[in-house]
Each structure stands twice: as C-alpha cells, then as structure tokens.
C-alpha positions as CSV (number, residue, x, y, z in Angstrom):
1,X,123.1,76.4,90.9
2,X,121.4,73.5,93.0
3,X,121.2,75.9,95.8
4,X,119.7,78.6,93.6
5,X,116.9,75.7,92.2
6,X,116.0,75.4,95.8
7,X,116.0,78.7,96.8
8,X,113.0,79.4,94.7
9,X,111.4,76.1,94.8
10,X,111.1,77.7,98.7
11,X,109.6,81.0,97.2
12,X,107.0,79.1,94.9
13,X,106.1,76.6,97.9
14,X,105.7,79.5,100.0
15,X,103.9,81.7,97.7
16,X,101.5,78.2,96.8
17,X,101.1,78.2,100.6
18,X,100.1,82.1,100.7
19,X,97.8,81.3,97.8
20,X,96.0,78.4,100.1
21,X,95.0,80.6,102.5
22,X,93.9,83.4,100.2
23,X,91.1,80.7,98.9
24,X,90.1,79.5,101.7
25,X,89.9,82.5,103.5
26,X,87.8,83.7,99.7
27,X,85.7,80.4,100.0
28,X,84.8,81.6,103.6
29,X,83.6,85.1,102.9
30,X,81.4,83.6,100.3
31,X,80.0,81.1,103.2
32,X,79.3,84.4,105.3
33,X,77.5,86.5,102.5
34,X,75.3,83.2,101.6
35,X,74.6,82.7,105.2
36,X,73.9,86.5,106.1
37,X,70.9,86.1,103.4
38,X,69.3,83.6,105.6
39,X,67.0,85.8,108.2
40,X,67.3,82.4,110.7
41,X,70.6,82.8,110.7
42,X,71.6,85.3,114.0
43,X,75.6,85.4,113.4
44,X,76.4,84.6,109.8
45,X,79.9,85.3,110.4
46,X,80.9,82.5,113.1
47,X,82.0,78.9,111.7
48,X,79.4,75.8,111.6
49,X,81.3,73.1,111.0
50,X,84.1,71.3,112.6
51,X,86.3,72.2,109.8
52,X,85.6,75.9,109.7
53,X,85.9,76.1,113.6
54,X,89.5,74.1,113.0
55,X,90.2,77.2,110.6
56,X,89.2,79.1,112.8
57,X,91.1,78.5,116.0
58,X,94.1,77.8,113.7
59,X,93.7,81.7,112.4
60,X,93.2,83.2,116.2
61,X,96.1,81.5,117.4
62,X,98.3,83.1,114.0
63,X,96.6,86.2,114.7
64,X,97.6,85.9,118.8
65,X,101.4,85.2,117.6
66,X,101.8,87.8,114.9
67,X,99.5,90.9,115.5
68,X,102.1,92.3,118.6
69,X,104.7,94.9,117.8
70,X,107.0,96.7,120.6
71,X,107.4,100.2,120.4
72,X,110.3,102.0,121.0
73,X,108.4,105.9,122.3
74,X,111.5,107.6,122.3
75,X,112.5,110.7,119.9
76,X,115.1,110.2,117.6
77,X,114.6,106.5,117.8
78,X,111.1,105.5,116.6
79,X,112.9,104.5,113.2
80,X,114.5,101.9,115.4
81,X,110.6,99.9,116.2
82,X,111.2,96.7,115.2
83,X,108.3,95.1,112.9
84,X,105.7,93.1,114.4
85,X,106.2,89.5,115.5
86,X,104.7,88.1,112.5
87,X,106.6,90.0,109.8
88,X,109.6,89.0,112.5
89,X,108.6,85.0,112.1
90,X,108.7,85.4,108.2
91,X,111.8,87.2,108.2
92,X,113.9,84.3,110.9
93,X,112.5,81.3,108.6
94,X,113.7,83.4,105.3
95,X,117.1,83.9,107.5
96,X,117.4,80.5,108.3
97,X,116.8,79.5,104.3
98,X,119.6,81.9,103.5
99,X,122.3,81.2,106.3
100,X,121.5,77.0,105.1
101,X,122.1,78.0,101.6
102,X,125.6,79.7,102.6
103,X,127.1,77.3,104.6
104,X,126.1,73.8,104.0
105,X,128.7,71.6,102.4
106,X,131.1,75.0,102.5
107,X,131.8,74.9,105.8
108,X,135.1,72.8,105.6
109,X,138.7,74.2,107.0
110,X,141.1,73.4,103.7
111,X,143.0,75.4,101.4
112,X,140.0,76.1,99.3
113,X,137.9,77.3,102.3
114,X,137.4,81.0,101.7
115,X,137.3,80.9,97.6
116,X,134.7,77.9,98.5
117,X,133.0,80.5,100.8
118,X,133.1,83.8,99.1
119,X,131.7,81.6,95.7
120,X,128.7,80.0,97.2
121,X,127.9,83.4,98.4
122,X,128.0,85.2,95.3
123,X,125.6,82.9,94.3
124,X,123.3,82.9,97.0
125,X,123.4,86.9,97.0
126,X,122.7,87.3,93.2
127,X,120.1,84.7,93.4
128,X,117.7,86.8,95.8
129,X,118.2,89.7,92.9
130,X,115.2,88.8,90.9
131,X,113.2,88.6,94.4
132,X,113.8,92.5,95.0
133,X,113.1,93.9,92.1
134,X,109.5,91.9,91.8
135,X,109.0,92.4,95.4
136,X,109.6,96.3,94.2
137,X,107.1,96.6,91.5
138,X,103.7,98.1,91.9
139,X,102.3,96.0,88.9
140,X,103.5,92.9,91.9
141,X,102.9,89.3,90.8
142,X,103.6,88.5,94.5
143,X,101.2,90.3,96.0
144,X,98.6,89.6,93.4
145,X,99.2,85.6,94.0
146,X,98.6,86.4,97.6
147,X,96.1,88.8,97.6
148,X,97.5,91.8,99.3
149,X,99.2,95.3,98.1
150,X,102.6,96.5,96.7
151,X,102.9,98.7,99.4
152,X,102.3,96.1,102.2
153,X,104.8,94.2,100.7
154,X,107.7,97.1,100.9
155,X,109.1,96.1,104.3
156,X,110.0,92.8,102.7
157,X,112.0,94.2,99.6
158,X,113.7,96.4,102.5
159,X,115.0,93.7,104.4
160,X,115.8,91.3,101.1
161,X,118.2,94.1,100.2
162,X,119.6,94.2,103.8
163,X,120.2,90.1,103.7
164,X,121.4,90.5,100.0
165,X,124.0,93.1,101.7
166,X,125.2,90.9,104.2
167,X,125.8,87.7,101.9
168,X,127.1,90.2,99.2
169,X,129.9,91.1,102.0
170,X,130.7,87.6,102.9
171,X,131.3,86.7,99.3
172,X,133.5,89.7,99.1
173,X,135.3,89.5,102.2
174,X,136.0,85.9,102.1
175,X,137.6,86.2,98.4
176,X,139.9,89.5,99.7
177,X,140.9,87.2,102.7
178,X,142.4,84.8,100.5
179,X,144.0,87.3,97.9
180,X,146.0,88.9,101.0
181,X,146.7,86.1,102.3
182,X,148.0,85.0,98.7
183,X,149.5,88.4,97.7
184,X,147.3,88.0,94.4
185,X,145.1,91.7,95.3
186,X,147.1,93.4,92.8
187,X,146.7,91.1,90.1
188,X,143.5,90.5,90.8
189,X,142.1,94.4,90.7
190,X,144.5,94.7,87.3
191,X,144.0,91.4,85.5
192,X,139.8,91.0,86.3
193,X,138.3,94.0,85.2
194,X,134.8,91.8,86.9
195,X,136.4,92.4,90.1
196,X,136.5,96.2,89.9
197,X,132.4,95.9,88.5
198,X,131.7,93.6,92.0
199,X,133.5,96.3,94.3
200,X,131.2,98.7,92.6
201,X,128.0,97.1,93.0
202,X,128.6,96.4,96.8
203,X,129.2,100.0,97.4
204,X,125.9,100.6,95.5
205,X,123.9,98.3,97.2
206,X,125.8,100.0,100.6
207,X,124.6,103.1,99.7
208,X,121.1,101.9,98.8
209,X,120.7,100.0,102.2
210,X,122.1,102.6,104.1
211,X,119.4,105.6,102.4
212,X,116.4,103.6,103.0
213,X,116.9,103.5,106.6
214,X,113.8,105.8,107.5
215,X,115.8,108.6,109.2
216,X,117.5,109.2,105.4
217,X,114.3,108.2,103.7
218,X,112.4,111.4,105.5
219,X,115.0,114.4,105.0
220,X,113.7,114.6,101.5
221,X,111.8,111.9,99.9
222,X,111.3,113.3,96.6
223,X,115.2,113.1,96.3
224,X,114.8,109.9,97.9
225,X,113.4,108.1,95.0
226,X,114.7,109.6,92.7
227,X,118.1,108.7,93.6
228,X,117.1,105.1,94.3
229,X,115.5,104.2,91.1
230,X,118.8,105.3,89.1
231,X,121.0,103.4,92.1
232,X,119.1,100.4,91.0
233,X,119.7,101.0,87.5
234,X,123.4,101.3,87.8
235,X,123.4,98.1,90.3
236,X,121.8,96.2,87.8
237,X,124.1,97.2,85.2
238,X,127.2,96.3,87.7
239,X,125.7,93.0,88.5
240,X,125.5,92.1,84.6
241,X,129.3,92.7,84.1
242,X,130.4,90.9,86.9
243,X,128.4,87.6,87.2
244,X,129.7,84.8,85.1
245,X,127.0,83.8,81.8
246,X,125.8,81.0,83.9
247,X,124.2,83.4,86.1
248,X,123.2,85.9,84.2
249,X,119.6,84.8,84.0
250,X,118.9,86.7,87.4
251,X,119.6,89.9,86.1
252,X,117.5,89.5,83.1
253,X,114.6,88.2,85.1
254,X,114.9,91.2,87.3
255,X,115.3,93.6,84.0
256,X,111.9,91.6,83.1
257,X,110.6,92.2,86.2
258,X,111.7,96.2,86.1
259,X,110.4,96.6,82.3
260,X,106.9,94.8,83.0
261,X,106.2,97.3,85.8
262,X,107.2,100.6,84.0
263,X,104.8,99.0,80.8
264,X,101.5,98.7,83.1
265,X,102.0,102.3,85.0
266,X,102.8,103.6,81.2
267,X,99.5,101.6,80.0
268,X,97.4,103.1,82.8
269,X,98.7,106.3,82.8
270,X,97.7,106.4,79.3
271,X,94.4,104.8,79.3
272,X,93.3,106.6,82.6
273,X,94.2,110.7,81.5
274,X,94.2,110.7,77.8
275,X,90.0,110.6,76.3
276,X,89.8,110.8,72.4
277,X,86.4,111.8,72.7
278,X,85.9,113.7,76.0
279,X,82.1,114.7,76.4
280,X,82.0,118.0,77.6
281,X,78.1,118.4,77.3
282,X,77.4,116.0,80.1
283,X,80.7,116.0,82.1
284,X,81.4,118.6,83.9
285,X,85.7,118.7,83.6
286,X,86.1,116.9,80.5
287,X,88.8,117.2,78.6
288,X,91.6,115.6,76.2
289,X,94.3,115.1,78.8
290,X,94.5,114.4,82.3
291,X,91.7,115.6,85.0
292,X,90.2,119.3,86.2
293,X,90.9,119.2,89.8
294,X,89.5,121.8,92.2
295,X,91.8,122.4,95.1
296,X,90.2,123.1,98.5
297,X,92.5,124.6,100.9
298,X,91.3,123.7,105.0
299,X,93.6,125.5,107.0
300,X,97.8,125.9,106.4
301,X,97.4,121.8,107.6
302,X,95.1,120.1,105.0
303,X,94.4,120.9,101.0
304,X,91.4,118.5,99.6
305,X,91.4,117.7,96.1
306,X,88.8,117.2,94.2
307,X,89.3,115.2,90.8
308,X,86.5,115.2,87.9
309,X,85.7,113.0,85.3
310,X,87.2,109.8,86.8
311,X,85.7,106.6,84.7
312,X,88.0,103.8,86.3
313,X,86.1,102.2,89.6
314,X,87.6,102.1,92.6
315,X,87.2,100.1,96.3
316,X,87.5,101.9,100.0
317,X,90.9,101.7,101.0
318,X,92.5,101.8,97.6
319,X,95.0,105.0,96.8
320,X,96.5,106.6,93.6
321,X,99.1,108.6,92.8
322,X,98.8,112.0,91.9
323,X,100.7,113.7,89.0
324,X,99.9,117.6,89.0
325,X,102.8,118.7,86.1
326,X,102.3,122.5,86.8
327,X,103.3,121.8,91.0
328,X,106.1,119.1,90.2
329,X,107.1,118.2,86.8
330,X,108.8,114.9,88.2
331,X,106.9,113.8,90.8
332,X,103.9,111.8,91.3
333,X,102.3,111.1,95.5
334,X,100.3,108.3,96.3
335,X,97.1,109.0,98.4
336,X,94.1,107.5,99.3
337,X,90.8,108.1,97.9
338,X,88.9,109.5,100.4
339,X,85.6,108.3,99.2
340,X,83.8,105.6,98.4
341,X,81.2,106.6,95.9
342,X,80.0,109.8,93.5
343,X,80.5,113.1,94.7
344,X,77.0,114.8,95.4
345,X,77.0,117.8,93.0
346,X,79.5,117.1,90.8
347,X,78.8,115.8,86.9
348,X,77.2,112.6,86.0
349,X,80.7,111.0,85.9
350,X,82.7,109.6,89.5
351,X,85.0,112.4,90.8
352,X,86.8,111.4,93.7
353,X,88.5,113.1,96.4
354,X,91.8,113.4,98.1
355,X,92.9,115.1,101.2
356,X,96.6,115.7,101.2
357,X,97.9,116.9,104.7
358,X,100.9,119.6,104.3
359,X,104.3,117.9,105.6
360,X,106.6,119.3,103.1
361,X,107.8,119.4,99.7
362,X,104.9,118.4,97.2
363,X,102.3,119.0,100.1
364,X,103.3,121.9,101.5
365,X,103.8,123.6,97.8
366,X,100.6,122.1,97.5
367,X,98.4,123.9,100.0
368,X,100.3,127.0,100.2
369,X,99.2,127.2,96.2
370,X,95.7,126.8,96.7
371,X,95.7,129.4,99.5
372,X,97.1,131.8,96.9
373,X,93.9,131.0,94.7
374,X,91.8,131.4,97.4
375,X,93.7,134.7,98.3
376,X,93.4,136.1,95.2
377,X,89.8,134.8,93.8
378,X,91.2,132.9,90.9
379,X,89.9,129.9,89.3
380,X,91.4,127.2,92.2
381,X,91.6,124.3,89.4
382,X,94.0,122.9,87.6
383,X,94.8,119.6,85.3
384,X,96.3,116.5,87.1
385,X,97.0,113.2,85.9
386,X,96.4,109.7,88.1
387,X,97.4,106.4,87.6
388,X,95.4,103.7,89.9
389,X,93.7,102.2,91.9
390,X,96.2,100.4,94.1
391,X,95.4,98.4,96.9
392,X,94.0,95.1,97.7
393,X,91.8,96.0,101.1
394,X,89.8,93.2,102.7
395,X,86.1,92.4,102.0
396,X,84.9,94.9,104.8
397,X,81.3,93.6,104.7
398,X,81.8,90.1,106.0
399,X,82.7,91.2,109.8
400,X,80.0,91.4,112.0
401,X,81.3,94.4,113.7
402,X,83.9,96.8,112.3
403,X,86.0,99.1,114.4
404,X,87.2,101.7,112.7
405,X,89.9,103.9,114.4
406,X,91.9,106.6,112.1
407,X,94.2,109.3,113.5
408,X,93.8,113.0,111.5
409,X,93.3,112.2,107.6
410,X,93.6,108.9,108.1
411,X,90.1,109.6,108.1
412,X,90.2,109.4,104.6
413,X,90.8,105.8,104.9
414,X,88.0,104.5,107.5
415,X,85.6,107.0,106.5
416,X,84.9,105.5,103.3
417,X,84.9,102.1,104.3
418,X,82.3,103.3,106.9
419,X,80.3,105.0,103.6
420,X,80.6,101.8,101.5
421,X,79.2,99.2,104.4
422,X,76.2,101.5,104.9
423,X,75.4,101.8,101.5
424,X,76.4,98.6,100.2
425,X,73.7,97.0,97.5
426,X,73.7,93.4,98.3
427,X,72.9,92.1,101.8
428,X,76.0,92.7,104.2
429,X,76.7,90.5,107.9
430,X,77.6,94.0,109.3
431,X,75.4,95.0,112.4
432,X,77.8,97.7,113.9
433,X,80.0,99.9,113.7
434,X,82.3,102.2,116.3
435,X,84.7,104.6,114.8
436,X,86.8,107.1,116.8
437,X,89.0,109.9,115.1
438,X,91.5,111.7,116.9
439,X,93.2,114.6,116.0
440,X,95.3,117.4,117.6
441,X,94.1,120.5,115.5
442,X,90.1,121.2,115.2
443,X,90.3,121.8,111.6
444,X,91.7,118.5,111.1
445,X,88.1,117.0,111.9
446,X,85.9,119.5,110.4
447,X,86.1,118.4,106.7
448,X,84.6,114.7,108.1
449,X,82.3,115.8,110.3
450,X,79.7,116.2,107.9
451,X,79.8,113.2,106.2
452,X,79.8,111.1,109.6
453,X,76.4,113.1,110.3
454,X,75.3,112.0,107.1
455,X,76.2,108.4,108.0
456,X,74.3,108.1,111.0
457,X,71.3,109.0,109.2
458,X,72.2,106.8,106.8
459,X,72.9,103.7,109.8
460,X,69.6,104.1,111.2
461,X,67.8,103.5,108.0
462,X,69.9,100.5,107.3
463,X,69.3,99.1,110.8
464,X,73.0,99.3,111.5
465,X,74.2,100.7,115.0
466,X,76.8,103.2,114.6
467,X,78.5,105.4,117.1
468,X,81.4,108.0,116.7
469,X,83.4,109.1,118.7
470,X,85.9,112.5,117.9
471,X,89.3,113.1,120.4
472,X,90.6,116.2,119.8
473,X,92.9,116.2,121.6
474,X,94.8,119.9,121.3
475,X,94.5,122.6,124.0
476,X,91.6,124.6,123.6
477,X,90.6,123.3,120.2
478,X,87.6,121.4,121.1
479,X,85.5,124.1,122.4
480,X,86.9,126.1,119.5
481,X,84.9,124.2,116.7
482,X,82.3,126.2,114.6
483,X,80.2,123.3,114.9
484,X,80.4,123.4,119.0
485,X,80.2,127.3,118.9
486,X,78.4,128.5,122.0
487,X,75.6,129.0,120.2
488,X,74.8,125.3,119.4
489,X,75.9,124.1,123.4
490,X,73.8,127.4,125.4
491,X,75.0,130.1,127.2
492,X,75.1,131.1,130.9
493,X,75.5,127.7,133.0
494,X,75.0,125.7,130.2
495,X,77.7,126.5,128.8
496,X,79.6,126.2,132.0
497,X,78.2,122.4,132.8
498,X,79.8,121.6,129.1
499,X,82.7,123.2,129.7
500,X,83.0,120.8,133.5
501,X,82.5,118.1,131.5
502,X,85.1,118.4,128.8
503,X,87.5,118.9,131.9
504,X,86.1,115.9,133.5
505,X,87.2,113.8,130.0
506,X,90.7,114.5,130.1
507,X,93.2,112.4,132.1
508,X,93.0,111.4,135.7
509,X,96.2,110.9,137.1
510,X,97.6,110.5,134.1
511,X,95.3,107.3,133.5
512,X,93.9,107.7,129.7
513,X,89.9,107.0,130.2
514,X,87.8,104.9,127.8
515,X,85.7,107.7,125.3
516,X,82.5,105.7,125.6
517,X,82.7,105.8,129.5
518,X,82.3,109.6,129.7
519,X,78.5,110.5,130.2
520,X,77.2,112.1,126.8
521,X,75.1,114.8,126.6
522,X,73.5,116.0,124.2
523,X,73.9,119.3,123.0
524,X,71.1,122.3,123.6
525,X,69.9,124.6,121.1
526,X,70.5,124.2,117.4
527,X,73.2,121.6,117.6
528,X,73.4,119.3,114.8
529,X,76.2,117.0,116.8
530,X,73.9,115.4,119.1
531,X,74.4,111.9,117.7
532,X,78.5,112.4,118.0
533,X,80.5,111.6,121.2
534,X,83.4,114.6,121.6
535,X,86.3,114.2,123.8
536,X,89.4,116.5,124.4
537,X,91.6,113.6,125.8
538,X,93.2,111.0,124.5
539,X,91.3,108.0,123.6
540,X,91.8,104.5,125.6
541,X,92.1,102.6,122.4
542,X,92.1,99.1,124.4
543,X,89.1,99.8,126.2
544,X,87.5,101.3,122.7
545,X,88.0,98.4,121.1
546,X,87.2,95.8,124.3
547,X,83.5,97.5,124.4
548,X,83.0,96.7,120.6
549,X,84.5,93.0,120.8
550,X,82.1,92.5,123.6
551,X,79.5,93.2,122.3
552,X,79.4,91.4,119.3
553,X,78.7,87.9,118.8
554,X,80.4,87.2,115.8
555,X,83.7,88.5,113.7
556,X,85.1,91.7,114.8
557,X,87.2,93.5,111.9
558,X,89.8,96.5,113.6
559,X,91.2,99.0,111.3
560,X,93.1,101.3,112.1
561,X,94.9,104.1,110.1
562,X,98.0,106.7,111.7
563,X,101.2,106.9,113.0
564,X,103.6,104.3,114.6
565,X,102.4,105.0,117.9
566,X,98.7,104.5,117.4
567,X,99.5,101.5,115.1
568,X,101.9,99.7,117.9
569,X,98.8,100.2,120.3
570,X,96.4,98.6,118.3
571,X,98.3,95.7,117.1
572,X,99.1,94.7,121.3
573,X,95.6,95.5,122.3
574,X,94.0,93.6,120.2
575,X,96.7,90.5,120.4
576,X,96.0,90.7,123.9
577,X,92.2,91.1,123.9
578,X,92.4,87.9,121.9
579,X,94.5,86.0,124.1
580,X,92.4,87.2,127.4
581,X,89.3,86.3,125.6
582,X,90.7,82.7,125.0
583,X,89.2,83.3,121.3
584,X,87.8,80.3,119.6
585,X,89.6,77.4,121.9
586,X,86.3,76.8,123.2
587,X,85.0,79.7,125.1
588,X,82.6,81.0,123.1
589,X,84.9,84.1,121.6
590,X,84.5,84.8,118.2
591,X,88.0,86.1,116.1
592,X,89.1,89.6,115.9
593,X,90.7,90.5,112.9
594,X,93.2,93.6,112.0
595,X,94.1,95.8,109.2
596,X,96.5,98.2,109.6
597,X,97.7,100.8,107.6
598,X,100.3,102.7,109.0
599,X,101.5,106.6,108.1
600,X,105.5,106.0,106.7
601,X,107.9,107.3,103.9
C-alpha cells in the first residue's frame, strides 16, 4: 500500500505541475490582451521582462522537443505511427514510475521470489484502475485541472490500459510459475474461487487492449463502443471479487468515477433537449423535446446539419455529440460545431451547424436519408437531441498570427475560429491570418467558400490581413467548380492562359510547390473569387507555414485539423522551423505554437 500512496502522490504532483503551467500560461494571455489595448505597443504578444522571456525560451525549447511525430506512410500500417515525442516523454517517465514500483525491494532470488513478485504486481496493476476510468470520462477532472479536453486525453487512457495489461500478466504469471513449480494449480483453481475471478478479468482486459488497437476500433465503431463500455462493466465487476478488502477502495473510486460521468451527460442531456415552456412565437423550431434539425445533403460525401433553437453557448473548436433517435436509436456522434456565432436567417435563438462527412454506419445512413428527402420533396427535418459543448480550445485571439490549415471538413474546425477572431468584441493581438484548405473532391470546398468570401470582407474592415488559399487537389475537379465555371474565368484564350496556369501549379518533378509562390491572377468577368488563391496541387505545408512565421513579429499560433498524414507534417515542420529559426535563444524569433486536432476513431 506504500507503493500505491506514492503512486498517486506522483499523479497529484504531476497534475499540480500541469496546473502551474495552465496559470501561468492564463496570467500571460491576460498580459497580451492588456498590452494589445495599448496603441504604443507594436507586438503585444512578445515577452518584456526577463522573466517572461525565461518562460519563453523555456516553452520553445518544450515545444522543439515534443511537437515531432514520425510517420509510418505505408498502407496497412499507419495504425502502427507512433505518437509524438512529447506524448512519448510522458509515457517513458510514467514507465519508469511503474517498472520502480514493481521491482524495488522485490527483486530478491529466495523461496518467496515469484509470490513476492506476482503480489506487488497485483497491486501496482489495480492501483492505476481508478486512473483509467477518470482518464475515460467526458465529465474529466484531469483534463479540467489542466485545462485541456476528454478527447485529447484518450491516448493516455489507451496506453494506461496497455501498462495495466502488462503488470496484470506479471502478477499472473509469476503466481502460476510458483503453483507449477509447487503442484498447488489444482488446488488453487478449486479451493480460491478469487483466482478463477482474476483469470477472468485478465482475459477482459486482453480483449479490451487488443479491440482498441485502431485497425479493430475502425471495422465498426458503433459496435466498438458498445462492446467496450459493457467490457468495462464486467472488468470492474471481476476486479471487485478478486482483490482482497484492503484494496477494494480502487474499484469504488473508479465506480465513483464511472457514476459521476454518466450523472453530468444525464444532467445535460436533460437540461439541454427538454424546454417546459418552449416559445414557438419567436423561435423558429421550438419545441418540448430535443431540436428541429434541417438536414442539407452536399453531394453522396457531406450532409450539413442545421440545429435550431440552441440556448447553451458555445466556443470555436468545441464539438457535441449528436443523438438523432429516428436514424440510430443507440447511438450518439460527436462533431464539431462548425460555427462560431448565429446563423444568418434563422430565429432569434443560436442554431448551430454541423457538417458530417459520409464514412459509414451513422454517416452514411445519414446522408443517404437526407438525399431521399431531397428526392422526394419532403419536409428534410427532423428532432435531434445534443449534449455539449466539449472541448477546451486555446484562447485563439492572443497570437499575433494564426495559421489555419484544415484538410476537407476539417474546415468546420478552422473556419470558425477564423469567424470568431474577425469578429471578436473586445480588442484582439491578431494582425493576420493565412488559412489553406485542401480537399480531393470540389464539393468538399463549396459549402465554405462562401463564408471565407464573407470573411475577407469582414478582415479588411477590421484591419486584419487575411489570405486563403484552396488545394483541390483531385483530377479535373478544380476547373469543375460552379464558382470557376468558364463564365466567371473568360472564354477563348482566357480561358486557355487559366487553364496553363493551373498546369503550371501542380508538381515539378515530383517537388510539391509552396501555394503562395504560384503567380495569382485574378479572375475576369463576374468572378466573385478574386480575393481567393486556387491550386490543383498539393500544398507545401512547410513553406505555407515558413511565409507566415516570417512575416510576423510576434506569436505565431498553427492549427491544423485532418488526417494522420497532414497532422505528422505539421507537427515536424513546425518543430523544425523552430529549431532553424533558433526561436527565442536570442535571435530575435518569436514562438510558434501548435494545436492539432487530428481525424481518428
């Protein structure tokens, strides 16, 4: 039980730690947003005094040692990338915690040396037991000391379980060794019914860490979870039946842990779908329960959802998961909100919207239902519930230049946070922004391209300068658009320059080239996409995000929101832009800072 003390004395001194940095970190937004009020002031966002430039340096050279990730581009093994560094650094000094716990003062060659063994495991593995299941909440004390999201904390519950696995099989293994070596397996299996319950809840937990693998996760994630959730119910119930009383306090903390979660998604549920007094005179979409949502469909890829009478208020970045009864009775998605303030004709109350790209299961049902509604001209809404916001995104308003990089819808991530900085109320250190979207499919893009016209209009009478850039990068699919139709870029040999220099965008020599290298040229005729740079290649993220960093002179925020391969780009560009730049160790080079969120099941 010693061991176990210590054990979370480390969890509490590292969570204390976490908490630290969350304030000052807090303490120095509020230093940038007092400063960026102050017209003398040029860059609000780069430190003073010698402590803030100590912080400073400290943070770049963190950043510089945990922002890399290697990717591993080959099919059938991308589940196998290994996280980046920094997650990797937590993980070794939570390894080297657990393998002191198991061996020290154990570790002696007597009679008593694998009972000694397999009983300081079974501590040390049901100790971390209480650890998963908060670390698997979405109501998570953990994150909320720390400041960051349920979600961003998953990895870590994955890879407890995986360490509670291994020291789980070292206590079992070492205690078998010594029955056959005894003859006592027999009487052992017959005489302690507790054994029998400890075989049991290894092979659960083998079965749990074995399905979460992300190959297993992905064949059907619906089944996925439901399946784990009762897994974890029936492991609990094992652990309880086989740990002596004295240790019993683990499961009940994690029981604690379980309950309080299921109370607040209950609580919210209910407060945020059932209205006593819904007021259908001025709310367009009121009603008792749940929401009228209008479903959009764009294509056989993309269904956008749009979600009425919404009274909760919500930050850009945040998600929340979708419960529509009448598609699947048992399920409920999480997806971001895909912007950042009140739908322009809608009802006097927030509606939100969602754009849910068709995989399969829940999204593919999904759009192929709101096709049929379009198909047959039938009222194309329906009651959902919600339960949210989740998510703990950065203050996005304290960088001095954001660059914004999604990948398809995860548009619906960086476009709001693009909405929110140019129409933020209170005086913001922002002075540009660059955001690229890529995309394979043309139809993919169209939904945002709107709203990033409307936000350059927007930029220019805030004084901030924006450009945007749009990769699409699928054969013939760029020229395609209805909003580069031939009427909006000329005819004859118009058309035929424009044509030359879409060619002249794509690779040379298999080299990707930087998007804001290619010549622009504005667009003849009627074209309302002058102000928006189009590519059909793929973007050079590095060089994207090198033009932006040097050209700022304060705080660069990077956010980027797709798949593995995008993500594992960003995360070594900017690691290495930071290390090349020599940032704040005295050249001059302000920080860089990244937020990822990554596409995963």
């Amino acid at each position: 039980m010693a061991y176990a003390r210590g054990y979370w004395y480390f969890i509490v001194a590292a969570l204390a730690f976490f908490l630290l940095i969350r304030i000052v970190n807090s303490v120095q937004n509020w230093s940038r947003m007092r400063r960026s009020r102050t017209q003398s002031v040029n860059s609000p966002t780069k430190p003073t005094t010698t402590y803030s430039q100590l912080w400073a340096t400290l943070t770049a050279v963190t950043r510089e040692m945990s922002y890399p990730q290697f990717y591993i581009p080959i099919r059938g093994l991308l589940w196998m990338t290994p996280p980046p560094m920094g997650r990797v650094y937590l993980l070794l000094v939570y390894w080297a915690v657990i393998i002191y716990m198991m061996v020290k003062d154990a570790v002696i060659f007597d009679w008593n040396f694998y009972e000694r063994i397999g009983y300081r495991n079974a501590w040390v593995t049901v100790t971390q037991v209480p650890l998963l299941y908060l670390l698997a909440s979405r109501a998570n004390i953990v994150a909320f000391i720390v400041g960051t999201s349920y979600e961003r904390l998953n990895w870590l519950h994955r890879w407890v379980a995986r360490t509670m696995f291994v020291t789980a099989t070292v206590h079992g293994f070492h205690f078998w060794t010594g029955w056959v070596q005894s003859d006592l397996v027999d009487i052992e299996l017959s005489m302690m019914p507790t054994v029998r319950y400890g075989i049991g809840a290894w092979g659960v937990l083998l079965w749990m860490t074995i399905t979460s693998f992300k190959p297993f996760r992905s064949m059907a994630y619906e089944l996925f979870v439901i399946q784990h959730i009762l897994a974890a119910i029936i492991f609990l119930w094992l652990v309880y039946t086989h740990v002596p009383k004295n240790a019993l306090y683990n499961v009940w903390f994690a029981i604690a842990a379980l309950c309080f979660d299921r109370a607040v998604r209950l609580g919210l549920l209910v407060w945020q779908n059932i209205k006593l007094r819904p007021n259908r005179t001025c709310c367009e979409g009121g009603q008792w329960i749940g929401h009228q949502t209008q479903l959009s469909p764009v294509g056989d890829s993309m269904t956008v959802l749009t979600i009425k009478d919404i009274h909760f208020k919500w930050k850009p970045g945040q998600h929340l998961y979708l419960w529509m009864p009448s598609v699947a009775l048992f399920e409920a998605h999480p997806y971001t909100i895909a912007n950042s303030h009140q739908m322009p004709e809608t009802c006097i109350c927030n509606s939100i919207q969602l754009v849910v790209r068709a995989h399969s299961g829940f999204s593919r049902r999904l759009n192929r239902l709101a096709r049929k509604l379009e198909s047959s001209e039938k009222k194309q809404t329906m009651t959902t519930l919600v339960v949210g916001p989740f998510g703990h995104p950065a203050q996005w308003d304290t960088f001095e230049t954001l660059v914004l990089i999604s990948a398809s819808t995860g548009a619906s991530y960086t476009l709001p946070i693009l909405e929110s900085v140019l129409r933020s109320k209170s005086t913001s250190c922002v002075k540009r922004v660059d955001f690229l979207l890529a995309a394979r499919q043309g139809e993919e893009v169209g939904f945002y391209h709107e709203r990033l016209h409307e936000a350059i209009e927007k930029a220019k009478s805030v004084g901030v300068e924006l450009t945007v850039h749009i990769a699409i990068t699928g054969d013939g699919q760029l020229a395609a658009l209805p909003f580069l139709s031939s009427s909006a870029i000329g005819t004859g040999h118009e058309k035929q320059i424009y044509e030359e220099e879409l060619k002249g965008s794509s690779n040379v020599e298999g080299v990707d080239q930087p998007l804001m290298t290619q010549p622009h040229r504005p667009l003849s005729g009627t074209s309302t996409d002058s102000h928006i740079h189009h590519s059909s290649s793929r973007p050079d993220v590095a060089g994207f995000i090198r033009t932006a960093v040097e050209a700022t002179g304060g705080e660069t925020g990077v956010v980027v929101c797709g798949g593995q391969s995008l993500v594992a780009r960003v995360r070594t560009s900017v690691a290495k832009l930071s290390d090349e730049r020599a940032v704040h160790k005295g050249t001059g080079a302000q920080g860089i800072y990244l937020h990822v969120e990554e596409y995963c099941f």
